[in-house]
N, C-alpha and C positions, 0 to 999 in steps of 0.2 A: 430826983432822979430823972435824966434827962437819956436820948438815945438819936444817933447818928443817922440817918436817911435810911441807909445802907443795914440796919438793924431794924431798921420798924419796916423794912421789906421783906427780910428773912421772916420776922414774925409771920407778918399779915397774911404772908405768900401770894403780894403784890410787887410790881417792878417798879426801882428808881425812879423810872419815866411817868410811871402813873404820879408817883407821890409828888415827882415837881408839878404835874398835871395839874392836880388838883391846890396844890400852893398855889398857880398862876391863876387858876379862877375863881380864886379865893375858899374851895370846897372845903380843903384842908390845910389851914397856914399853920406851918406850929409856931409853938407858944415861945420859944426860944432860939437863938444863934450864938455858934461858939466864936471865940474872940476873934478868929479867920472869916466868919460874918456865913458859917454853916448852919445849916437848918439842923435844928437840936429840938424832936416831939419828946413831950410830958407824957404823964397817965392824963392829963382830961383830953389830948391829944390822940391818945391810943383808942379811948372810948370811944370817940367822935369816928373815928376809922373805924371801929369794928360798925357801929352804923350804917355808914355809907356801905359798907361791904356787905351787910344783910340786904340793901334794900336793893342793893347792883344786882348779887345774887337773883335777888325776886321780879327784876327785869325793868326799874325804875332806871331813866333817862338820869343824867349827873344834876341838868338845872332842876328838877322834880325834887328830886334827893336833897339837892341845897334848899329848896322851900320846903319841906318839911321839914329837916332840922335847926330852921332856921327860923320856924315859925314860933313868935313870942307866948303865945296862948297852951303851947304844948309844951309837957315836962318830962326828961326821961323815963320816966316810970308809963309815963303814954305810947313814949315808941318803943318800949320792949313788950308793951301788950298788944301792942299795932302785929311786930312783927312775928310778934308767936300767932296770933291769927291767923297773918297772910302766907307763914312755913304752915301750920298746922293744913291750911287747901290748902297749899302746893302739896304735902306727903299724902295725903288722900287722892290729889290726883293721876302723882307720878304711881299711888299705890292699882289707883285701879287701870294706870296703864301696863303698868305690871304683871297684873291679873290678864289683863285682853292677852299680850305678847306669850302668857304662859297657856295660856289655854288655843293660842296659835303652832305654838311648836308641840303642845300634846297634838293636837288633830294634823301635823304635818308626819308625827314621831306612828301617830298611829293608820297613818295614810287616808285618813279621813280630809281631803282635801274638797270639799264640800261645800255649796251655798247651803245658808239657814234652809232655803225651801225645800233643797236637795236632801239635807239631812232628817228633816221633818220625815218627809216621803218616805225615806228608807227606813229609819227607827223611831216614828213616829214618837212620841210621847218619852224615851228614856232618852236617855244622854252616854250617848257612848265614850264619850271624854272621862265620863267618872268613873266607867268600868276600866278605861284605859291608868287612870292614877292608881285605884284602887291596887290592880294587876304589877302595875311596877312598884309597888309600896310591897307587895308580902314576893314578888319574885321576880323583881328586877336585877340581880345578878345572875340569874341563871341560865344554861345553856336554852330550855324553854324559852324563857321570854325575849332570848335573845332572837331564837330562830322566830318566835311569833312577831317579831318589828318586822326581819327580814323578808317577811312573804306579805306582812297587810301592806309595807309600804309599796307593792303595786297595785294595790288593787284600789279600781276606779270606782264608780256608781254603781255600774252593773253587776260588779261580783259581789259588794255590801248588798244589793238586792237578791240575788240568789239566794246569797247566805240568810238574807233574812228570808226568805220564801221556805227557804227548808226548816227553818226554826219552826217558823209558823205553823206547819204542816208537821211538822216531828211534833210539836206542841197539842196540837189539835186531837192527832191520834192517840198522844196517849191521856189526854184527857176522857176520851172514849173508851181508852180502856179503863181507865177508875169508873167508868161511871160503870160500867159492866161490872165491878167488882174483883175484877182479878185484882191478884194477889201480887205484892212489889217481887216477891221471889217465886213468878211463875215463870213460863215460856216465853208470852210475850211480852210481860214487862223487863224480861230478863235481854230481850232480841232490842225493843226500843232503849235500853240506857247501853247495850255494846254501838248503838245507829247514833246514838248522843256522844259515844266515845269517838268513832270515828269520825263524825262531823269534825269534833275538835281536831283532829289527828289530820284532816285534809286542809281545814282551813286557817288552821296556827300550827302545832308543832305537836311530835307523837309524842300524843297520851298515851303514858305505860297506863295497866292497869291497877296500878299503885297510885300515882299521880290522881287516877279515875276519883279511888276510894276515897283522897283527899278533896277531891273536888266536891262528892258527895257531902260530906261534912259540911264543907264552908256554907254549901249552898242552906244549910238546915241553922247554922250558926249566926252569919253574917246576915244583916238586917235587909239590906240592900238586895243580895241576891238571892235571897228567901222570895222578897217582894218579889221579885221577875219572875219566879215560879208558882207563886201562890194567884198570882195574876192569871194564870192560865185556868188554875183549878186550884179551889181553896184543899190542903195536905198532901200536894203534889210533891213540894219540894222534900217532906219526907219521906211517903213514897218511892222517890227518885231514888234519895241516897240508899233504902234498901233493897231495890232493885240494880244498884252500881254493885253496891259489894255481893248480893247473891250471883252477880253476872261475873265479878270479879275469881268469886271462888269457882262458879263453873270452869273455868277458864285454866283454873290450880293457881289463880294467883292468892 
């Protein structure tokens, strides 16, 4: 079985020009001509091409190319473990350029436009990229997380620092009140998780009181934002959640 020029370029999805290319400097001659005196590639022909076309791929020069396949000492079975090697880094590295480019467009998506040292400063030690995937993983369709891109994508250094300063300071207080012992369904733990509602409510998108009670939950469920609360004060995070919903019910929600 034998195949026209013009066929083993449709295959290869190479042009004409390359295949007499490579004829003329001897890369790729096929093995046969039809009685008009046309170049007619075989199967040991096609092998030889898919070759060259992995190692093109991989950024080898054509005379490189032609000295490796042309090198006596090496046997097929050597350059298909050569090139699963050389693909295998390349997927690894286009993978972790993939990785960089995707964790650029979260911190652009979540207006965190940020140097490393800038980001440190502001949220020291967590990662606000991962609260940002998490966030559009359980409510990225929704009118919420819609309006929450619409407002973080202006904000610069200065309002991430606010924002964190009243964390801080929301956090701080009602640690002092657990340590006094009040109760999650008192007055003031009831006053500090409506000051946690509307924080959310100013600097992403209004918290119903509904929305609150869920938030409540996650934070006692999910590993992650347990940890951000328990960091403040080790059974904060449940606590919280029953100080959202006894605030939630004051409220008649």
């Amino acid at each position: 079985m034998s195949y026209t020029v013009g066929q083993v370029a449709g295959f290869a999805g190479v042009t004409v020009r390359a295949l007499h290319h490579y004829d003329e400097i001897g890369l790729l001659v096929p093995g046969g001509r039809s009685h008009a005196g046309h170049r007619r590639y075989e199967d040991g022909d096609l092998d030889r091409l898919q070759q060259i076309l992995f190692y093109r791929e991989l950024g080898f020069p054509l005379d490189e190319v032609a000295a490796l396949l042309d090198d006596p000492d090496t046997d097929p079975r050597a350059h298909l473990r050569r090139q699963h090697e050389l693909l295998t880094d390349r997927i690894e590295k286009l993978r972790k350029m993939a990785e960089a480019v995707e964790h650029a467009m979260e911190a652009r998506t979540m207006g965190i436009d940020l140097t490393p040292e800038e980001k440190f400063e502001v949220f020291g030690d967590q990662d606000p990229e991962e609260h940002a995937r998490e966030a559009e993983r359980r409510w990225g369709g929704t009118d919420a997380y819609a309006e929450s891109q619409r407002r973080v994508a202006r904000y610069g250094k200065d309002d991430w620092q606010r924002m964190r300063a009243e964390t801080t300071a929301w956090g701080e207080r009602y640690g002092s009140l657990m340590a006094a012992g009040e109760p999650a369904a008192g007055e003031r733990a009831m006053d500090l998780a409506e000051e946690h509602r509307l924080h959310i409510t100013r600097w992403f998108y209004d918290c119903s009181y509904e929305i609150h009670r869920g938030l409540g939950d996650m934070y006692v469920a999910d590993g992650r934002f347990k940890e951000f609360y328990e960091s403040v004060r080790p059974g904060l995070a449940e606590h919280l959640r029953e100080a959202i919903a006894a605030n939630a019910a004051r409220h008649g929600a």
